[in-house]
N, C-alpha and C positions, 0 to 999 in steps of 0.2 A: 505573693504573685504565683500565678499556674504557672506549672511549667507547660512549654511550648512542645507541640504534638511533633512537631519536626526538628531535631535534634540538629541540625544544618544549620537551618533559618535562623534559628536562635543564634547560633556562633555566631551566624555573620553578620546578625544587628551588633552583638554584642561588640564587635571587631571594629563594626561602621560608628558604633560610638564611640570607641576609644579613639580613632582618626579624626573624629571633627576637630579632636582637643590639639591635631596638627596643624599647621601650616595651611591658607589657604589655598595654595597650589596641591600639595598633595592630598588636601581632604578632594581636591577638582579629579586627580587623575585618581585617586581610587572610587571614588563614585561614580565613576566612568567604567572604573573594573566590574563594582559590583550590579551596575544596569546591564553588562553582559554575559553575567553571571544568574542574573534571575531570568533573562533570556532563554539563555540554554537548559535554565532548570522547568522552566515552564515548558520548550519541548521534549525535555526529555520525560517528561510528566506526561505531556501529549500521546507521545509514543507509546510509552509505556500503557495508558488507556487503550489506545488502540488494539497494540498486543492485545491485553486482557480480554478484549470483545470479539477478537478474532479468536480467541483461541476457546470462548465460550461457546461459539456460533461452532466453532468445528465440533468442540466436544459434543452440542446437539444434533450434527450432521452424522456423525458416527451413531450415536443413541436410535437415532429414527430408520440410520443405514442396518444396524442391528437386530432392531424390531420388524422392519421390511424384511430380513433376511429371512428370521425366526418365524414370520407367518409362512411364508411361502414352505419353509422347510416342515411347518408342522401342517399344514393344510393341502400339499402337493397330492395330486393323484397316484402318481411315481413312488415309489419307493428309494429314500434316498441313502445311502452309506456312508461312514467313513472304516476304514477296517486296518488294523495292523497288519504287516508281510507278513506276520505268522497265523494269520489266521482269526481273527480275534475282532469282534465290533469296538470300535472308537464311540461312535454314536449312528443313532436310529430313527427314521420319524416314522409316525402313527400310518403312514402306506404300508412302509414295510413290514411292520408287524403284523399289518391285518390283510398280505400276501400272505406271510409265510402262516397264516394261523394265530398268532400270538395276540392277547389284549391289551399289551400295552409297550413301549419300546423297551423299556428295564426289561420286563419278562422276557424280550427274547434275547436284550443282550447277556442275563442270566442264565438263558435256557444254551443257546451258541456261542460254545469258548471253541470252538476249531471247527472252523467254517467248510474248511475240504474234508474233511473224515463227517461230519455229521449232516451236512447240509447237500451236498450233491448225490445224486444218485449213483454216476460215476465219478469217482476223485478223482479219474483222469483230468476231468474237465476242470476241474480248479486248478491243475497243473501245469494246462495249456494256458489258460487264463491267465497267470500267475508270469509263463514265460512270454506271452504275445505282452504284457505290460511292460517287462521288461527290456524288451526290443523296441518296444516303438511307443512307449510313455503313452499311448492309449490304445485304447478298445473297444470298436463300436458295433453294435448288434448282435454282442456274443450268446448265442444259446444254448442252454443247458437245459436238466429236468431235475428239480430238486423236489426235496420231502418238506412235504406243510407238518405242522404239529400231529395234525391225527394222522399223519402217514400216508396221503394222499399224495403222487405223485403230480405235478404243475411244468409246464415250461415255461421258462422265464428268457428275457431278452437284457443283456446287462450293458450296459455304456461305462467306461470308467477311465483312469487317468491317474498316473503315478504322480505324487507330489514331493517334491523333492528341496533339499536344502540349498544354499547357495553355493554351496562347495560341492554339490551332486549328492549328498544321502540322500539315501529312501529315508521319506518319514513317515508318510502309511499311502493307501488308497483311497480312492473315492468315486461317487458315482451315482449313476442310480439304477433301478429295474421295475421292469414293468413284466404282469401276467400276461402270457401270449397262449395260454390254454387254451380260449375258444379257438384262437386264430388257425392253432395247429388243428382243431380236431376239424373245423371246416377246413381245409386243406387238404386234407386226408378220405372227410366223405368226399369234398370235389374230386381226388384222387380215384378214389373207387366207384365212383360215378363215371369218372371217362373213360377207366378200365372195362366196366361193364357197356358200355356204348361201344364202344371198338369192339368187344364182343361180339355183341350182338349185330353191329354193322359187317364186320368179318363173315357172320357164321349168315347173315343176310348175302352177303355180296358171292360166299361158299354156295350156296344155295341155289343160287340164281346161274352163276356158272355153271354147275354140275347139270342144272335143269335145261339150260339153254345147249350145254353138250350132248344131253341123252336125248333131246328134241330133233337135231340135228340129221341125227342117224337117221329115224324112218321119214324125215321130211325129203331127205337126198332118195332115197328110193322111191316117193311119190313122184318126185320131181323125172326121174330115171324112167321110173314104168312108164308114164307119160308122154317121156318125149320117144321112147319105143313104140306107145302106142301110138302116135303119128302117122309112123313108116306102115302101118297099116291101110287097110281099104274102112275108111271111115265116109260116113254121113256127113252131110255139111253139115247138119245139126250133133253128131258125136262130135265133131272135130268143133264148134264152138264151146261144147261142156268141156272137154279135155282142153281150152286155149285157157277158161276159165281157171277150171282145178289149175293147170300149169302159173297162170300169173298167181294163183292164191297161195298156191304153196313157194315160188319165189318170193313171195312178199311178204311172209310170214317167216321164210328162211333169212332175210335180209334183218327182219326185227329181232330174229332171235341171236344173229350175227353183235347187232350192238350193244345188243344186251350182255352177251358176252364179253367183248371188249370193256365195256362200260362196269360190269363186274369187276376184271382184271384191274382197271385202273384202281378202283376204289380200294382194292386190298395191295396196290402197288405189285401184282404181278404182270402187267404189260410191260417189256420192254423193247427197244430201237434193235433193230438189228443194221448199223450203216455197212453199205458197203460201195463201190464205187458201179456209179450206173450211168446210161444214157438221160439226160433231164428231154429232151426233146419224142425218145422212143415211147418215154414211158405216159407220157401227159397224151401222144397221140391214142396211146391203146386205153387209157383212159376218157378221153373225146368221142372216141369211135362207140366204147362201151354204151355213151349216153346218147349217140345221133339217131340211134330210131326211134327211141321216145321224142325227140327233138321237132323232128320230121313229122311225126303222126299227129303233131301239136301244128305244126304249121310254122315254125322257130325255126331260125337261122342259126346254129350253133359255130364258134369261131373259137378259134384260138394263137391268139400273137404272139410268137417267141424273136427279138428281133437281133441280129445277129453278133450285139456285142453279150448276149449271154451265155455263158460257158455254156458245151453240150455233157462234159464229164465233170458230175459231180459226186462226191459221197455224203452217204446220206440211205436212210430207209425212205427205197421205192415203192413199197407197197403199201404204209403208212401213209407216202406223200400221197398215190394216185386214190387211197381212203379217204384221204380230206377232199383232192379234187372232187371224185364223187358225190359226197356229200353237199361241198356247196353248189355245182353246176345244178348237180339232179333238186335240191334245194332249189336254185332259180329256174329252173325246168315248170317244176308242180306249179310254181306261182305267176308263171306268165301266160298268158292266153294268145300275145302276138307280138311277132315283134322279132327279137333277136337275145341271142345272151353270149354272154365278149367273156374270153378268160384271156387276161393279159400277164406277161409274167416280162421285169424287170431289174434291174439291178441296182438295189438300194446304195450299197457299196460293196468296194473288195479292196482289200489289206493283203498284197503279198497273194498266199494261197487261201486268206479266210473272205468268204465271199458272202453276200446276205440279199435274196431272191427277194423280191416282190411282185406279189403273186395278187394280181386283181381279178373279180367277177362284179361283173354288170349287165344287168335286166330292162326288160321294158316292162317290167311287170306292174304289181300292186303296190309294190315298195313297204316299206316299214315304217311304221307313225314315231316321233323320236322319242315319245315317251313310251315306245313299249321296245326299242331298242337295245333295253339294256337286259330284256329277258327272253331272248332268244335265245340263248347261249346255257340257258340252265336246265336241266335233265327234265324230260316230260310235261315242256312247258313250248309255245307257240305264244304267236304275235296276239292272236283272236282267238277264242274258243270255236264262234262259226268258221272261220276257217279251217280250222282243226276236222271239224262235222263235214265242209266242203273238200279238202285234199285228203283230207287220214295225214295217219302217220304220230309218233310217240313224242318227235322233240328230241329222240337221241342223239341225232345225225351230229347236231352244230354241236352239243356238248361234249362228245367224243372228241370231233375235232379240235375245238378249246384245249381239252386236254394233250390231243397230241401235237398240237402245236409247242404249247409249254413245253412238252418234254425235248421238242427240237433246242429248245433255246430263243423261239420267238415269241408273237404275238398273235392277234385275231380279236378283231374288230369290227361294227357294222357302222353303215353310213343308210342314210334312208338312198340311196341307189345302188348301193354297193358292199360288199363284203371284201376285207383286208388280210392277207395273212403273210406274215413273212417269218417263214423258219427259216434257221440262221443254216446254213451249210456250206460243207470245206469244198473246195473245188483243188482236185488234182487234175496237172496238165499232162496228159497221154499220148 
């Protein structure tokens, strides 16, 4: 007879015959034992199958989690590491080596046994590296410049992260690096691209200054002889040639005026000079400045200051009654009838900080909305024809833009109106 593959099985037939040869009560209650006996052995059988499939199925989840790792790691764009504290490759994938030069990862974990003395340019920087990991278990975007094989200096960008035991050893590093050579060297020509632009804008905006200064001089003495020649016994025909020269050289004195300015600002030598002044003296002597052109136009020039507006405020007077200028005499050129409103307001005030609003309104041509937003930029106007019908450069509103900002406010256009509110402190006197 075979023997029986399950050495169990076998006993317990062997056992279940021996008890038939009992009593029929106790052959009843032990084959009652042994049907609860092949019970438990069939699921422990069960079980046990399961295990076994479970634990094949996992073995093939790690297998293929393994292989999934090992492509990535040998196919990565990156360069990836693992590296001992002292300095020393653990392992390397084919990025890495063919950053640093090398053709294959052996080769270069043969070629780099002490990663700080051979591999950095500076070993300071493997020292920072080394102590940033140890403070704060990682390191992200660290850059360095290290030596490829043939001796070619690279910048690299390193991501890493100390790996550690369960009781807290260091057991190595890890990570990875990527070449950032191009990135730096365009970085660097962008660098000296804007160096040489600011140059050249400087030695532009020098220029124009120093030209608009030495212009100055003999235009103030044209302006000068002129109005001397007046007081003389003139022709009605002299005295229209000399009304002429006179507006031609104020008008060309006024161009070369924003020019100037408009230099300063560009190289940031314009500045505020606040001081405390009359807000009501000053807007009048700047009203009055523009009513006979006003007048000669056939325009009602106006100005509402209404009584809850501080009259002492600080603040640069002569920069304010600049802008007023610009935009009154601005809606002066471009109305033909009608009237032009400067209104001034109070947005709010806090205590001693106060914030003026300052409106001008026309019955003029107005502004189309789509060319509203280029009024404002240096040498540019709403129309070119109008450009050809008023004259003038486009400085005026750009200066003012600018000296607004540096008050602290704004300026803006509306197709009826122009907005500007610089921020100023109100002392009560």
């Amino acid at each position: 007879m075979k023997t029986s593959p399950f050495p169990l099985i076998r006993q317990m037939a062997d056992w279940f015959s021996h008890l038939m040869a009992k009593s029929p009560r106790r052959r009843q209650s032990h084959t009652e034992a042994l049907h609860r006996w092949s019970a438990e052995l069939e699921i422990s059988n069960s079980t046990l199958a399961r295990e076994i499939v479970q634990r094949k199925q996992v073995e093939q989840e790690l297998r293929q989690a393994e292989a999934k790792y090992r492509s990535i790691f040998e196919n990565a764009v990156d360069g990836i590491f693992q590296t001992t504290p002292e300095g020393q490759y653990l392992s390397v994938n084919p990025a890495l080596a063919c950053i640093y030069g090398y053709e294959t990862p052996d080769e270069l974990m043969r070629s780099l046994t002490d990663i700080g003395e051979q591999l950095y340019v500076d070993t300071s920087r493997r020292a920072e590296f080394i102590r940033l990991l140890h403070a704060h278990n990682t390191v992200m975007g660290f850059e360095s410049q290290v030596y490829r094989r043939d001796g070619k200096v690279i910048w690299i960008t390193e991501t890493a992260r100390a790996v550690r035991a369960e009781n807290g050893a260091l057991l190595y590093y890890e990570g990875i690096v990527e070449d950032i050579t191009e990135r730096k060297q365009a970085e660097e020509e962008l660098q000296k691209a804007k160096i040489a632009a600011e140059a050249a804008a400087n030695a532009k905006s020098e220029f124009l200054a120093n030209m608009s200064h030495e212009l100055r001089t003999p235009l103030n003495g044209v302006i000068g002889m002129t109005e001397l020649a007046f007081d003389t016994d003139l022709t009605l025909e002299q005295h229209e040639y000399l009304t002429i020269v006179k507006d031609s050289a104020t008008s060309l004195l006024e161009l070369l005026n924003d020019i100037l300015d408009f230099s300063k600002i560009e190289v940031g030598k314009l500045a505020l000079d606040p001081i405390d002044f009359s807000l009501r003296d000053d807007l009048e002597m700047a009203i009055k400045a523009l009513a006979v052109r006003a007048h000669k136009q056939g325009l009602e020039l106006a100005c509402h200051i209404p009584a809850d507006v501080p009259d002492i405020v600080l603040g640069d007077p002569g920069r304010l009654r600049q802008i007023v200028v610009n935009l009154v005499g601005n809606a002066i050129k471009f109305t033909h009838q009608g009237e032009v409103v400067m209104r001034v307001s109070v947005k709010w005030q806090i205590e001693n900080e106060i914030c003026l609003h300052f409106t001008v309104t026309d019955t003029g041509i107005g502004i189309p909305p789509e060319k509203q937003h280029l009024i404002f930029s240096p040498f540019t106007q709403a129309d070119s024809s109008t450009t050809r019908q008023f004259g003038g450069t486009g400085l005026g509103l750009a200066i003012s833009l600018q000296l607004v900002a540096m008050m602290g406010g704004e300026i803006r256009s509306g197709v009826e109106n122009l907005i500007i509110c610089p921020w100023t402190r109100s002392r009560r006197i």
